[in-house]
VOLO-172592 format. One record per residue (C-alpha): x, z, y; residue in one letter. Coordinates in steps of 0.001 Angstrom, whole numbers, plus 524288, in hexadecimal, padded with zeros to 5 digits. Each point is the difference from the previous one (the first is absolute). Layout:
N
{{X; Z; Y}; a}
...
// end
This chain:
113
{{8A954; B7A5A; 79D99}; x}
{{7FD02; 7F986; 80DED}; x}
{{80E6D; 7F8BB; 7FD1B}; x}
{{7FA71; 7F97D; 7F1DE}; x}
{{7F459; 7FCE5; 807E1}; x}
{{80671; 7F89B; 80955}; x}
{{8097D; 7F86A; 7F5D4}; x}
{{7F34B; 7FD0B; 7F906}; x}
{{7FA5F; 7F8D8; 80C5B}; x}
{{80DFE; 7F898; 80489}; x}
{{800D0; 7FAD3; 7F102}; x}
{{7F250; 7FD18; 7FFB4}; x}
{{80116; 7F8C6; 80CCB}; x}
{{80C29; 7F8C5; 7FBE0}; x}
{{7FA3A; 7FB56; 7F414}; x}
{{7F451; 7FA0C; 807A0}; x}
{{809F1; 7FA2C; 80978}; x}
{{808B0; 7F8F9; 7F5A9}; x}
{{7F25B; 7FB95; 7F890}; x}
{{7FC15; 7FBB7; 80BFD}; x}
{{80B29; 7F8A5; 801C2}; x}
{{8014A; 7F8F1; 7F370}; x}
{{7F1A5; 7F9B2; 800D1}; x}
{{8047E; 7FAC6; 80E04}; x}
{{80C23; 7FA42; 7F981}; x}
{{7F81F; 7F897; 7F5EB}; x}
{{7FDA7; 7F116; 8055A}; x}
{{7F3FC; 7F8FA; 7FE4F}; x}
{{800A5; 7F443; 7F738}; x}
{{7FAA3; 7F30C; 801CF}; x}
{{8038E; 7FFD2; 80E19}; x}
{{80EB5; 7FE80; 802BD}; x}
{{8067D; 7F1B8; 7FE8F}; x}
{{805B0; 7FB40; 7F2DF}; x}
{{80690; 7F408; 80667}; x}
{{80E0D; 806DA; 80542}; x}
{{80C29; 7F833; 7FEFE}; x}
{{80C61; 7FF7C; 80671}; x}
{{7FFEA; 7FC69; 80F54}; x}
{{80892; 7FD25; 80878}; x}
{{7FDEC; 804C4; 80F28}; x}
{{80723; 7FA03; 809F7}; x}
{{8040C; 803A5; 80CB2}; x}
{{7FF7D; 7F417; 80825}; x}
{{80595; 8049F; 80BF9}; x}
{{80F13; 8030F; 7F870}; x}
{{7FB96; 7F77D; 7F2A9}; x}
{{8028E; 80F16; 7F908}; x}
{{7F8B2; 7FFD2; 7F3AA}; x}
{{7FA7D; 80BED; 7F705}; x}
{{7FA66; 7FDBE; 7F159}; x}
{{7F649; 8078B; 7FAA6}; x}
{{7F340; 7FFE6; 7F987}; x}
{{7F4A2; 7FBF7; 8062B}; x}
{{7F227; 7F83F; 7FCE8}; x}
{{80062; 7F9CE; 80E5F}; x}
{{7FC37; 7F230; 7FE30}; x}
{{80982; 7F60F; 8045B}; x}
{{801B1; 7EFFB; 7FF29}; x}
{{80E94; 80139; 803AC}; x}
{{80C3C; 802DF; 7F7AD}; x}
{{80DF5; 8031E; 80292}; x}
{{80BA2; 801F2; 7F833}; x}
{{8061D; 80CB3; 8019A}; x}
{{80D00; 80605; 8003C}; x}
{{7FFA5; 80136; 7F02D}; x}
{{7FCAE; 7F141; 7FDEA}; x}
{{7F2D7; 7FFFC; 7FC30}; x}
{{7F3E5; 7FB2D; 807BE}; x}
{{7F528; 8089E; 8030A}; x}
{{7F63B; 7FE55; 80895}; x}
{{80060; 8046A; 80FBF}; x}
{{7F8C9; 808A8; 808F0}; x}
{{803C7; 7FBED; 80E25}; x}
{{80190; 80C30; 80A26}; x}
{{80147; 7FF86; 80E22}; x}
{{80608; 80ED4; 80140}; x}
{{80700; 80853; 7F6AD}; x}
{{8074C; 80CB4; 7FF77}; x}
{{80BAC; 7F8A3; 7FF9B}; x}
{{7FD6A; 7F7F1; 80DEF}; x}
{{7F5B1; 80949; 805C7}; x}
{{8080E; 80850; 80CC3}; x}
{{7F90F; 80D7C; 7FBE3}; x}
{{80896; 7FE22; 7F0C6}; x}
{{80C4A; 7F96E; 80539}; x}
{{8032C; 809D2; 80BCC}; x}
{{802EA; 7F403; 80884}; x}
{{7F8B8; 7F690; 807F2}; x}
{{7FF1E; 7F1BA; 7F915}; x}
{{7F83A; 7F67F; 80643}; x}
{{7F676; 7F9D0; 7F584}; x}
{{7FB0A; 7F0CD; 804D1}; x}
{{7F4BD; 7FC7F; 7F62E}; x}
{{7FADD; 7F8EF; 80ACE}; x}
{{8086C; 7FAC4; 80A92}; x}
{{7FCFA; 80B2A; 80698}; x}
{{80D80; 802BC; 804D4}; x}
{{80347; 7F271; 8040C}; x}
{{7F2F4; 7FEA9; 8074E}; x}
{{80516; 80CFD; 80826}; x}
{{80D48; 7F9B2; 80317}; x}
{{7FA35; 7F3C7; 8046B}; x}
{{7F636; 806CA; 80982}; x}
{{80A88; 808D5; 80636}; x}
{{80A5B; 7F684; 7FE20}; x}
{{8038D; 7FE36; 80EB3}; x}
{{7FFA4; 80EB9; 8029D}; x}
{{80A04; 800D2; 7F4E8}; x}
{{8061F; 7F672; 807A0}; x}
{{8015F; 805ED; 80CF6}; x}
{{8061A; 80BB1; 7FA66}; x}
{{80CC8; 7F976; 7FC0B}; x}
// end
């Protein structure tokens, strides 16, 4: 008897749970974007490029691999040039920030040889 009990209050619980969980599944209308198209995003640090679907606004276009034009989403970092994803170091120089270094410490470079 104190066994049926107990099954009674699991499937009683687990029937809560899963109602539970369907009403937090259900999205709210009226409030999520109707404007999604295909994007591209492009990695300008190794010109890689990913499409997909997105409602970002952009004024630019590119044509991509397939031959059509679609319009562009310009990234500094991706998972394909970002050292944590690749492994390796790769130096990324969005802003002459490498070239600045080498300049400054250009004579103790220098000395070395």
């Amino acid at each position: 008897m104190q066994t049926q009990n107990r099954n009674k209050i699991f499937t009683n619980r687990l029937k809560n749970h899963c109602l539970k969980r369907q009403n937090l599944n259900k999205m709210k209308k009226g409030i999520h974007p109707e404007n999604y198209r295909l994007v591209v995003f492009k990695d300008m640090s190794n010109d890689n490029m990913i499409l997909t679907r997105s409602c970002a606004a952009t004024k630019e276009t590119v044509v991509y691999t397939d031959g059509n034009e679609y319009p562009v989403v310009k990234l500094e970092i991706s998972n394909t040039s970002h050292p944590f994803f690749t492994g390796k170091l790769k130096l990324v120089d969005t802003a002459g920030r490498v070239d600045k270094f080498m300049n400054k410490y250009k004579r103790h470079f220098d000395a070395k040889k």
